[in-house]
TORSEDREN-99383 format. One record per residue (C-alpha): residue number from 0; x, y, z; residue in three letters. Coordinates in pm, 1 decimal. Example, Ala and Ser with C-alpha at 12.3 -4.5 7.8 and 13.67 -1.06 7.14 Angstrom:
<sites>
  resi        px        py        pz  resn
     0    1230.0    -450.0     780.0   ALA
     1    1367.0    -106.0     714.0   SER
</sites>
This chain:
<sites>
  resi        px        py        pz  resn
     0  -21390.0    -500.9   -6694.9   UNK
     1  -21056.9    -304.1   -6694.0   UNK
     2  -20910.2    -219.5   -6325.3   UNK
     3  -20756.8     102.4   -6341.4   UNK
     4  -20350.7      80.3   -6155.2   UNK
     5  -20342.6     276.7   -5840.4   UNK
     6  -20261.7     631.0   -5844.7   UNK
     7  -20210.7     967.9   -5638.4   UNK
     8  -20469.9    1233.0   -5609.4   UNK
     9  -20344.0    1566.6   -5458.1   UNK
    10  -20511.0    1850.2   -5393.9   UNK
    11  -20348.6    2189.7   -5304.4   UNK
    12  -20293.5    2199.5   -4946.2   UNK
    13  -20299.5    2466.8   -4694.3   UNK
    14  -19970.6    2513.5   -4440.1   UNK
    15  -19798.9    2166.0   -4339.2   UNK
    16  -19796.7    2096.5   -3952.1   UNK
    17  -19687.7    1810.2   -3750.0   UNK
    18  -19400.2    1575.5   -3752.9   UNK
    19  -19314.9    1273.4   -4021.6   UNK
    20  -19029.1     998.1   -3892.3   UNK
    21  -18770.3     923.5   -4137.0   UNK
    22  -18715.0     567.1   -4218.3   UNK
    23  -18376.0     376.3   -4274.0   UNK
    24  -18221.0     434.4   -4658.2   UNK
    25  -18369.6     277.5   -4959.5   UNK
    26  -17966.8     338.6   -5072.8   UNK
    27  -17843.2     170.9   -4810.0   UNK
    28  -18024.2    -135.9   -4684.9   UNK
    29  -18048.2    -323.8   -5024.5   UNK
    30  -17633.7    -302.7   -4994.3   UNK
    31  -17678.1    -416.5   -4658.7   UNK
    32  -17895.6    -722.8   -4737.2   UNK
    33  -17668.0    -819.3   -5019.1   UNK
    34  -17364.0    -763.9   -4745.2   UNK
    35  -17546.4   -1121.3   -4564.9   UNK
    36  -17377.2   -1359.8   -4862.6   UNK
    37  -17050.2   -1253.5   -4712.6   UNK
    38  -17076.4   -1504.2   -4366.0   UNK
    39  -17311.5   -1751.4   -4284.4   UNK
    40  -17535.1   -1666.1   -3987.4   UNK
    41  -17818.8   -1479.1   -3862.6   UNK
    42  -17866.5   -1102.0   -3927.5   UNK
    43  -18113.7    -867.3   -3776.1   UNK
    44  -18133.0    -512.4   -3968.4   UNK
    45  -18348.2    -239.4   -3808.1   UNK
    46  -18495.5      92.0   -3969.6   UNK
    47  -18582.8    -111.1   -4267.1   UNK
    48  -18816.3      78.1   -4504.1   UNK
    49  -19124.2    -114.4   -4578.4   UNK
    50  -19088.3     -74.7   -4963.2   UNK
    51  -19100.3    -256.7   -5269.8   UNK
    52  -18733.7    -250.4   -5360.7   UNK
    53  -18712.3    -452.0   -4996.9   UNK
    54  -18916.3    -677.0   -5086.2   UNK
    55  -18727.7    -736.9   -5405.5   UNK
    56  -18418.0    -775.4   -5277.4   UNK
    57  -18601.0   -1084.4   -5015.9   UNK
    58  -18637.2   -1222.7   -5300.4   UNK
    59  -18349.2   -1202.0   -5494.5   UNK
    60  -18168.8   -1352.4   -5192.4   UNK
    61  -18447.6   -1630.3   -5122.5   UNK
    62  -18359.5   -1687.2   -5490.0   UNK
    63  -18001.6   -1768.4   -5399.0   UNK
    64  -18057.3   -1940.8   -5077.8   UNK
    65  -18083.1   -1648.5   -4774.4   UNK
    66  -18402.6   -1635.3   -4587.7   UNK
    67  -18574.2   -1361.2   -4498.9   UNK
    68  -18857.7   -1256.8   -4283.8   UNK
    69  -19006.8    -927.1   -4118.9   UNK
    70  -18990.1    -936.4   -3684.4   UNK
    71  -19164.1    -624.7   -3681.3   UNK
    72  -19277.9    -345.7   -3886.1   UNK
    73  -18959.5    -201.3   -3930.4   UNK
    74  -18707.3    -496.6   -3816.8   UNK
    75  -18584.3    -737.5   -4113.1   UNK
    76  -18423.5   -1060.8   -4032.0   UNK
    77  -18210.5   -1273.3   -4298.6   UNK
    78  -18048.4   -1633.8   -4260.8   UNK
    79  -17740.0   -1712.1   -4500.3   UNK
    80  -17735.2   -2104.2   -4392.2   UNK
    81  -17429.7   -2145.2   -4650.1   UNK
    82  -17634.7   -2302.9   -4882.3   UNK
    83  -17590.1   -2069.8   -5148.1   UNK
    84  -17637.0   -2106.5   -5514.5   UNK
    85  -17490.1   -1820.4   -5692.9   UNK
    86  -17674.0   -1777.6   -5975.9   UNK
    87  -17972.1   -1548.1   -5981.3   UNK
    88  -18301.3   -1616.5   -6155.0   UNK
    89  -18353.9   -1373.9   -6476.0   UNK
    90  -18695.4   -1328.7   -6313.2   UNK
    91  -18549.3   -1192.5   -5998.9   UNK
    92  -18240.1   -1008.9   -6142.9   UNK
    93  -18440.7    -772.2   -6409.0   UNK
    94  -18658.9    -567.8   -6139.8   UNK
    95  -18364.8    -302.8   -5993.5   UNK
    96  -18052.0    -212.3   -6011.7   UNK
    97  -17942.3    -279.4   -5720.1   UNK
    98  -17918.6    -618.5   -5710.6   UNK
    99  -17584.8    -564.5   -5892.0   UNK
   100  -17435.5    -562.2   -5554.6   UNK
   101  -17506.5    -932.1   -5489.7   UNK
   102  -17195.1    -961.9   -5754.9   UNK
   103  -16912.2    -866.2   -5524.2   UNK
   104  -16962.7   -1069.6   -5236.3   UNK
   105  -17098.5   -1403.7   -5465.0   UNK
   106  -16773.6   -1361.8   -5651.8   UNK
   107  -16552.5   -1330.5   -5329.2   UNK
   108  -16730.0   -1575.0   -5094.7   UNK
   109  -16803.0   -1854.9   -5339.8   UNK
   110  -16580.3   -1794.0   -5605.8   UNK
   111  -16824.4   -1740.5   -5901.9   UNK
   112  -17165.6   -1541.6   -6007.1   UNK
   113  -17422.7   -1517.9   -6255.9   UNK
   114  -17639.4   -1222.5   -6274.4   UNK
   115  -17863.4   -1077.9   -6554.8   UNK
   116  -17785.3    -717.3   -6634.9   UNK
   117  -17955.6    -539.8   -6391.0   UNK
   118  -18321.8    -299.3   -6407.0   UNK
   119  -18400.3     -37.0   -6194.2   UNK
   120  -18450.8     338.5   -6313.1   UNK
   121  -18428.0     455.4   -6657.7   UNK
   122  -18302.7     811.0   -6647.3   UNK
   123  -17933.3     771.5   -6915.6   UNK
   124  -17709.3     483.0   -6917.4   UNK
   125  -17541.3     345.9   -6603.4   UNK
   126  -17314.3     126.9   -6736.6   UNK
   127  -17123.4    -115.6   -6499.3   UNK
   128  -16754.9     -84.7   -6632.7   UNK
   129  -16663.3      28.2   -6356.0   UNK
   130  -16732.3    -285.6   -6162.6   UNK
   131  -16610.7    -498.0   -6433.2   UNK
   132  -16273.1    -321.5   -6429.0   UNK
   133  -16195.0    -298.7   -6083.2   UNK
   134  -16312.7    -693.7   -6011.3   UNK
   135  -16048.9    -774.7   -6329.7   UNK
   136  -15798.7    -604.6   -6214.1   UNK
   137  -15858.9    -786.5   -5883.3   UNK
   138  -15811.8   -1120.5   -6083.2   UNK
   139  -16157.6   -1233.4   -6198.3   UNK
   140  -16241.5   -1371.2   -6533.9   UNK
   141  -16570.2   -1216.8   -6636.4   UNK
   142  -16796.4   -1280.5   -6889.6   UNK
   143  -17026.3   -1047.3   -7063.4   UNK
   144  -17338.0   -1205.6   -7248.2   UNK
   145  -17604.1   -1056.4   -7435.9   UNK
   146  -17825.8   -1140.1   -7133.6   UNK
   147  -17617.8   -1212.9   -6856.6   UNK
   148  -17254.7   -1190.5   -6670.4   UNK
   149  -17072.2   -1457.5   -6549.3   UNK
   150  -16768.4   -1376.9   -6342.7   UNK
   151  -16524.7   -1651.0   -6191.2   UNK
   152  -16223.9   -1632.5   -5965.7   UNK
   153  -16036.8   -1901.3   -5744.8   UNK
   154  -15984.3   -1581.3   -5474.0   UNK
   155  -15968.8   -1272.6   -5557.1   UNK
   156  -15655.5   -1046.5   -5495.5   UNK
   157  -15538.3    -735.5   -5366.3   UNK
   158  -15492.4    -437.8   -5582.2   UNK
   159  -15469.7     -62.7   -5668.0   UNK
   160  -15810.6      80.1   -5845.6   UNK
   161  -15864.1     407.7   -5880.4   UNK
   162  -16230.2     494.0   -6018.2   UNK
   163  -16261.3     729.2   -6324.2   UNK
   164  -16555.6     878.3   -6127.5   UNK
   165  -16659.3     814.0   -5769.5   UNK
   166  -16902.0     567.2   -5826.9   UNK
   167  -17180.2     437.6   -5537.2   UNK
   168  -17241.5     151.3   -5699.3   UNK
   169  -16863.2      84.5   -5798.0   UNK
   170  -16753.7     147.1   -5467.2   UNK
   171  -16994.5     -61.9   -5283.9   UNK
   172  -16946.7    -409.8   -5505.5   UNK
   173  -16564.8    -305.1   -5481.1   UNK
   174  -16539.1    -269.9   -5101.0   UNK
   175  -16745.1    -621.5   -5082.6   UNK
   176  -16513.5    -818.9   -5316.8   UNK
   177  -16222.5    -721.5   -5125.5   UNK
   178  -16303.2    -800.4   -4791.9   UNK
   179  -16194.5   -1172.3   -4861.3   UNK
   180  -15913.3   -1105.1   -5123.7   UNK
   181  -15605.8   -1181.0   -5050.8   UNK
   182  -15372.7    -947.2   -4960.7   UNK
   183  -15439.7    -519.9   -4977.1   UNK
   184  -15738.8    -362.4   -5157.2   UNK
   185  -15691.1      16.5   -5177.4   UNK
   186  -15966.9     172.3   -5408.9   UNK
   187  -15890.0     530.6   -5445.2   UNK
   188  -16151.4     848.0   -5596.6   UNK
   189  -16431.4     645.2   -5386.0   UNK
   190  -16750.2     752.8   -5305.9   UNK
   191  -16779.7     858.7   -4971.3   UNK
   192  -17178.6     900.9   -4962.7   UNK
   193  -17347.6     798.5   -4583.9   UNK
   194  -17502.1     504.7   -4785.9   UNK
   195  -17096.1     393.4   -4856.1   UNK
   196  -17051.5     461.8   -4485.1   UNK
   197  -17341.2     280.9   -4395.7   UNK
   198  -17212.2     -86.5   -4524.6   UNK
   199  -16844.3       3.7   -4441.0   UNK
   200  -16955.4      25.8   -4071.5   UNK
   201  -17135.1    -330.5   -4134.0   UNK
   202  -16827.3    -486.9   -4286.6   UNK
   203  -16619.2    -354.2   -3972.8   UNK
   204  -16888.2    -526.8   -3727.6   UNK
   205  -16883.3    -832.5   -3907.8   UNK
   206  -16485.2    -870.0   -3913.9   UNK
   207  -16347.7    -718.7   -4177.9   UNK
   208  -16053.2    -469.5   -4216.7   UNK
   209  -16139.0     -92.9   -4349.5   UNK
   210  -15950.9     231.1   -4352.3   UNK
   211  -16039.1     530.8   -4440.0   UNK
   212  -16417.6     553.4   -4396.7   UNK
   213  -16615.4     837.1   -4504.2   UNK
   214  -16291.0     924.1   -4703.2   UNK
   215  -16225.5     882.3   -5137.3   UNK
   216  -15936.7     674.3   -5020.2   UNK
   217  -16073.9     307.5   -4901.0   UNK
   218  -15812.5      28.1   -4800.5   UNK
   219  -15955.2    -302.5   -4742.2   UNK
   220  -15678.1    -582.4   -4517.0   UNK
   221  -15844.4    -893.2   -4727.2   UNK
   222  -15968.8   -1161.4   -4466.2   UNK
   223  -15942.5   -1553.2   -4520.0   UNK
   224  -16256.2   -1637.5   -4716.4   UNK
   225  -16574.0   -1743.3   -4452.3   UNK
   226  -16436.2   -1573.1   -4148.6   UNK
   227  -16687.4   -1293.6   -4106.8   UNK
   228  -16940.5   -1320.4   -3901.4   UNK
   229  -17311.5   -1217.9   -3887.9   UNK
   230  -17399.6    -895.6   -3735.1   UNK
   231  -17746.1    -658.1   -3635.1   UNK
   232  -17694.8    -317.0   -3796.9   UNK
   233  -17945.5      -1.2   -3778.7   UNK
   234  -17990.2     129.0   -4127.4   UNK
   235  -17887.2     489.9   -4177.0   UNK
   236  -18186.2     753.6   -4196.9   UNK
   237  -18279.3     814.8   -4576.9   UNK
   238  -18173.9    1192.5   -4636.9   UNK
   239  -18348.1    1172.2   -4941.7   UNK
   240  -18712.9    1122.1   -4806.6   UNK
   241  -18604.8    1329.6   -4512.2   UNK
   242  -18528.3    1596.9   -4836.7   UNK
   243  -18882.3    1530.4   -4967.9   UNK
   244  -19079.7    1614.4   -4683.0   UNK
   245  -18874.9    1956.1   -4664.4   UNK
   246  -18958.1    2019.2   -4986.6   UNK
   247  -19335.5    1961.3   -4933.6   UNK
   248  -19308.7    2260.6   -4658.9   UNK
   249  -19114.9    2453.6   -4849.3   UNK
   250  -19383.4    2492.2   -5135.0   UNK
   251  -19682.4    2436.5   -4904.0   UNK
   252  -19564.3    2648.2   -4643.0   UNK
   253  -19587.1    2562.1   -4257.0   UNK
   254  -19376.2    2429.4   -3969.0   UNK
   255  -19260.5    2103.1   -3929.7   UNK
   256  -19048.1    1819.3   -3778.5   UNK
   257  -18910.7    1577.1   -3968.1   UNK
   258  -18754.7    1337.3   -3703.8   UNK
   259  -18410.6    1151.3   -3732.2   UNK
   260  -18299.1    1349.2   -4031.0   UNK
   261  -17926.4    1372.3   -4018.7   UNK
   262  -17806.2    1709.8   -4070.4   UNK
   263  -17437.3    1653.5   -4139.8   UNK
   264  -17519.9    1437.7   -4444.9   UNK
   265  -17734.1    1676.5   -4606.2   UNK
   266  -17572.1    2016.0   -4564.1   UNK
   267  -17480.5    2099.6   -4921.4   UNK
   268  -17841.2    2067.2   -4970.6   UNK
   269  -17970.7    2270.4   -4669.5   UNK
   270  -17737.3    2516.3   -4749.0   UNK
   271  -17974.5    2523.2   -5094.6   UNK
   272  -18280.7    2519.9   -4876.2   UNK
   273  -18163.0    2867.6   -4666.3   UNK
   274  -18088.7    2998.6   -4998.9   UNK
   275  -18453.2    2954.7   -5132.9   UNK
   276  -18586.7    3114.3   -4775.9   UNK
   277  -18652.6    2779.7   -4600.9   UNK
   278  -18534.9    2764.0   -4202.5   UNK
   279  -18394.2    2451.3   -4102.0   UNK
   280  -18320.5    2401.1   -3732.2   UNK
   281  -18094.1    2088.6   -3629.5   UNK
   282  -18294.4    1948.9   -3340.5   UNK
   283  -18173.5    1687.4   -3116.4   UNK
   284  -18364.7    1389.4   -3279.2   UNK
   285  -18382.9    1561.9   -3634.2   UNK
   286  -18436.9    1886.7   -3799.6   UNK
   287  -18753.4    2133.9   -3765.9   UNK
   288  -18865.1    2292.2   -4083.6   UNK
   289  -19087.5    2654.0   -4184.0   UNK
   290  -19161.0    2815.6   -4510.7   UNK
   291  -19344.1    3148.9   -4517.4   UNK
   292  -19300.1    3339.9   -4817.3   UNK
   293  -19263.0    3220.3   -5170.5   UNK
   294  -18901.8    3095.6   -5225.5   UNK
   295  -18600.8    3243.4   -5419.8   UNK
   296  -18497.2    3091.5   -5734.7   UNK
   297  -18118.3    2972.3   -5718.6   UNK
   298  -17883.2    2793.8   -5942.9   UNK
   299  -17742.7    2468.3   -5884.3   UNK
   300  -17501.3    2213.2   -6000.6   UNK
   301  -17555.8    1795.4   -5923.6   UNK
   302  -17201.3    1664.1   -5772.8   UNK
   303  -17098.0    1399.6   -5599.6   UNK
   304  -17151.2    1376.0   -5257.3   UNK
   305  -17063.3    1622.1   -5027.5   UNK
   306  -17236.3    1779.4   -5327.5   UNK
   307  -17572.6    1787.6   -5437.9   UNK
   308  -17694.9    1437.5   -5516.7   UNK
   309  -17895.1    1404.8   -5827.8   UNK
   310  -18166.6    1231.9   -5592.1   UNK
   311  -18265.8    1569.8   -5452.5   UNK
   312  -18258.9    1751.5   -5826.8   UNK
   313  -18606.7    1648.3   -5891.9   UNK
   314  -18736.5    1843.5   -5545.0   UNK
   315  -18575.9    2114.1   -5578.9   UNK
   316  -18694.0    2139.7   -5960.8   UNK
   317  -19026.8    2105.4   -5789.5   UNK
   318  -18911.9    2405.3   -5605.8   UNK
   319  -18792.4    2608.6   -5836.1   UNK
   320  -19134.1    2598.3   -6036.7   UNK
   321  -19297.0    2819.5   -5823.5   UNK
   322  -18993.4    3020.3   -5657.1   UNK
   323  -18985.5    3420.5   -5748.9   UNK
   324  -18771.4    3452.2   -6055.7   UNK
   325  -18595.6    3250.2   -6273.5   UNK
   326  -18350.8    2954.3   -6121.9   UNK
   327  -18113.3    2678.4   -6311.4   UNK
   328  -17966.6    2351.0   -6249.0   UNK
   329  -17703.6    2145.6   -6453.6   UNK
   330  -17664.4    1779.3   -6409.9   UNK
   331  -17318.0    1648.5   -6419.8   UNK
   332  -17390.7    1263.3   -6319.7   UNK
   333  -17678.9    1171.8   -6531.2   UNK
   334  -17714.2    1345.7   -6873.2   UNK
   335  -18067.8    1192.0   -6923.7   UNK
   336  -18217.7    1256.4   -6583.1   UNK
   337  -18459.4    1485.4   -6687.5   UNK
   338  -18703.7    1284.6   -6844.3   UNK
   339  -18943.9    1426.3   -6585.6   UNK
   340  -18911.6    1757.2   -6695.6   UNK
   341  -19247.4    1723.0   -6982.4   UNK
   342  -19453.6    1617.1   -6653.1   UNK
   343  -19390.9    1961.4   -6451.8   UNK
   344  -19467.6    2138.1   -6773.2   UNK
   345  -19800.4    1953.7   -6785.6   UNK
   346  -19880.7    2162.7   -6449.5   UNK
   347  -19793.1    2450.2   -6580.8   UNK
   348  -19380.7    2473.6   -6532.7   UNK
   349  -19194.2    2707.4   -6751.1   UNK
   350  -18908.5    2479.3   -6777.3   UNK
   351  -18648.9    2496.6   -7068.1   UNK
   352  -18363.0    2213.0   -7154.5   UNK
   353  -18016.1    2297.9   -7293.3   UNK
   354  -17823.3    2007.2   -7309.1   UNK
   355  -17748.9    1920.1   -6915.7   UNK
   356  -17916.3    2215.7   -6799.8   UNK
   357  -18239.4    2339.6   -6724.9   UNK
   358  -18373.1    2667.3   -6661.8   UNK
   359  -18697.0    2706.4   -6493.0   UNK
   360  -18892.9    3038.7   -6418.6   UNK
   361  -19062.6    3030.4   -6150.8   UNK
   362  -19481.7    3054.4   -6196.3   UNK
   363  -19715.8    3196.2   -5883.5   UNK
   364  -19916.8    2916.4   -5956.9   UNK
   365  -19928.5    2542.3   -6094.1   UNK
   366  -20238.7    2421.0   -6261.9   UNK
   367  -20352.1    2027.2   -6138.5   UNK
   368  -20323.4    1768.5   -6410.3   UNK
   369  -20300.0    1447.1   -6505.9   UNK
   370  -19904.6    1309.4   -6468.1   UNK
   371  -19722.6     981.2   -6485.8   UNK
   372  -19387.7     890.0   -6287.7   UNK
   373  -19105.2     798.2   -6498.2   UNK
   374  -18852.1     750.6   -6197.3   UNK
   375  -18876.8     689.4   -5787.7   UNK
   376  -18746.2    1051.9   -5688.9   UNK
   377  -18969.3    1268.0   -6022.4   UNK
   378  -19274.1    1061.6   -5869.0   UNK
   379  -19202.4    1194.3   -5526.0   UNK
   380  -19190.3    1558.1   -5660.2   UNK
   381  -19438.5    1507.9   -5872.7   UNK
   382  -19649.1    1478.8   -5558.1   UNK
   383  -19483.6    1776.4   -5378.7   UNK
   384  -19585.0    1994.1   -5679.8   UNK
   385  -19916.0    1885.4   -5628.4   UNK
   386  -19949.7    1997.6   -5305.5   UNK
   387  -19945.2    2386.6   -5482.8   UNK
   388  -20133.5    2307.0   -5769.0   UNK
   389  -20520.0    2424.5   -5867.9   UNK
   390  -20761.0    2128.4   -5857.5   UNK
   391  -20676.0    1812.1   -5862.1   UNK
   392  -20352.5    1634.6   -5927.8   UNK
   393  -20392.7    1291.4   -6064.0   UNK
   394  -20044.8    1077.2   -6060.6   UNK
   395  -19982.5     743.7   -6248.8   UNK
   396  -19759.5     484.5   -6256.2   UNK
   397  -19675.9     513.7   -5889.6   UNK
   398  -19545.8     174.2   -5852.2   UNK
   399  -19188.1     361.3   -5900.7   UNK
   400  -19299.3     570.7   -5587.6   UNK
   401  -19338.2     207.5   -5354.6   UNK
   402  -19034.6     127.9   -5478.3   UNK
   403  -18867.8     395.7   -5246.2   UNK
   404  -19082.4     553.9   -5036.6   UNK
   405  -19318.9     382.6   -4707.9   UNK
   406  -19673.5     505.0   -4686.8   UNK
   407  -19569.8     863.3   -4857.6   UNK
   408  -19937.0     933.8   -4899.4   UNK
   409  -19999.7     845.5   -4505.2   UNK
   410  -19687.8    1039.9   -4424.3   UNK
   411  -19814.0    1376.5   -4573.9   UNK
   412  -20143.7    1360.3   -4524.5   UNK
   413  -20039.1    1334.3   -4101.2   UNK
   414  -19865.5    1671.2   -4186.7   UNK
   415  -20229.4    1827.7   -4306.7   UNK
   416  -20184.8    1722.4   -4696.2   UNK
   417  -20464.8    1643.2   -4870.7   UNK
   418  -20323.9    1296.7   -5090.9   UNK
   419  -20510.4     988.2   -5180.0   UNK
   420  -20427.8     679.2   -5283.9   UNK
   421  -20687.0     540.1   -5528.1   UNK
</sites>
């Protein structure tokens, strides 16, 4: 007998009420794990998000000799004992992306790694030349296989990179090298997303030397290899789910908190959101959220952060599908994010592609059918659409959703949704 995968069922739901808590990032704490191959020690990371990327990453580092275990629901702990092997399992490697960033601090703490190119979403090439370039101009020898990457260096050293584009990923293997190089790391064009922010204020609390925080202009004082120590660190909210939850009141209507949503890392966004007719209130432990009237179509342009992130592009395309008139948005980071776009049309978008840009007009009305998620944030607002669709709105393949989101289902049906998880 054949047993079906889980899926999603959403029906269209009346006005959302209530509050939803915002976890720690998916974008942050799989950095922040990685960050425990640095020092030997005991680490305690709070706001975790109970997802499946987590769970991944346990195991990637179990793989190379870091325990891990949950104190609570929310509460991770991890033990790097020193006995480290740093080479990672193929088996391990292949499920995300990022468990790239176990490169940097293998590389600088131990002096070599093997990794398997890495997984993760497929939305357009990522390449990693970035991190290639900036950890050889930093001294290592790297290898490139058809398989894997071995990079080798008796200590890294202190150098001048300047990114071709400010890259999160780039940034964050970058900024971990370079805490034990020797001599001064100064990476300039960095990203300066809360995420980058996030592990920079680790790094500081377990020793090392940063300037320029929060700034496209990072310069790391290299540390003598093994003196960092282990640290507890609270995760950063996740503006991303905290976006998702205002976008399911923004199509569904209603009034709603959505607690421990940080404001001042999402304002290019909620800027967006007042645009469309949305009211969001800063609140002293997050943001309040109501939606009235049928939004206004806008146009919009993915950026680098402060700009929009391509994260939220797949909400507010959600959006846009049943906003009054017609609204566009042109993706500058990913060209072939917008796989996603054939689902929407399959409940009734009006969606056209040119190139990097879509135009959507806006419809009164989606029609429930049957969808499959091709990435973590499209599966999210796949579900959001659902919530303002006819019928029923079946969604497959939601093992991408797990992978970034805790208990979404749970989550939206405490604001009045009606979602099931079958």
């Amino acid at each position: 007998m054949k047993i079906e995968s889980p899926r999603i069922v959403v029906r269209r739901s009346g006005p959302l009420t209530g509050s939803v808590n915002v976890p720690g990032a998916k974008n942050s704490v799989l950095k922040l794990m990685a960050a425990t191959l640095l020092a030997e020690g005991d680490y305690v990371l709070t706001n975790v998000p109970a997802i499946t990327d987590v769970q991944k990453m346990s195991e990637t580092l179990n793989s190379l000799g870091v325990a891990t275990e949950w104190l609570g629901p929310h509460e991770l702990h991890l033990v790097n004992s020193g006995n480290i092997t740093p080479e990672v399992p193929f088996e391990k490697f292949d499920k995300m992306r990022a468990s790239i960033n176990v490169l940097g601090p293998l590389l600088t703490h131990y002096g070599s790694a093997r990794i398997n190119w890495p997984g993760g979403d497929d939305f357009g090439g990522r390449p990693i030349n970035l991190h290639v370039e900036g950890l050889q101009r930093m001294g290592a020898t790297i290898d490139e296989g058809l398989y894997d990457i071995f990079a080798h260096a008796e200590r890294l050293k202190g150098t001048n990179i300047e990114l071709a584009l400010p890259s999160v990923g780039a940034t964050e293997n970058l900024l971990t090298a370079a805490v034990y190089a020797k001599g001064v790391t100064v990476i300039d064009n960095a990203a300066r997303e809360p995420e980058v922010q996030d592990l920079c204020n680790m790094l500081v609390s377990m020793g090392a030397d940063i300037e320029g925080i929060g700034t496209s202009r990072l310069v790391i004082h290299g540390r003598e290899r093994g003196s960092l120590k282990s640290t507890k660190h609270t995760v950063v909210a996740d503006r991303v789910q905290a976006a998702t939850y205002m976008a399911a009141v923004a199509v569904a209507g209603g009034d709603i908190m959505v607690r421990s949503a940080r404001t001042e890392h999402m304002e290019a966004l909620l800027n967006l959101y007042a645009r469309m007719g949305v009211a969001v209130t800063p609140q002293r432990d997050g943001v309040r959220v109501t939606s009235h009237e049928r939004l206004r179509a806008i146009d919009f342009i993915t950026e680098p952060y402060p700009g929009i992130a391509t994260d939220y592009k797949p909400l507010l395309v959600a959006m846009l599908c049943v906003s009054r008139g017609e609204g566009s948005v042109t993706e500058t980071l990913f060209p072939g994010r917008f796989k996603y776009i054939e689902e929407f049309r399959r409940l009734g978008a009006s969606i056209a592609i040119y190139g990097n840009k879509a135009t959507v007009r806006g419809v009164y009305e989606l029609i429930g059918s049957e969808v499959k998620v091709p990435d973590i944030r499209a599966g999210a607002a796949l579900v959001v659409a659902g919530l303002v669709a006819s019928g029923e709105t079946v969604i497959r393949d939601i093992a991408h959703i797990d992978r970034g989101y805790d208990d979404l289902v749970g989550k939206l049906n405490g604001l009045g949704a009606d979602v099931t998880r079958v």
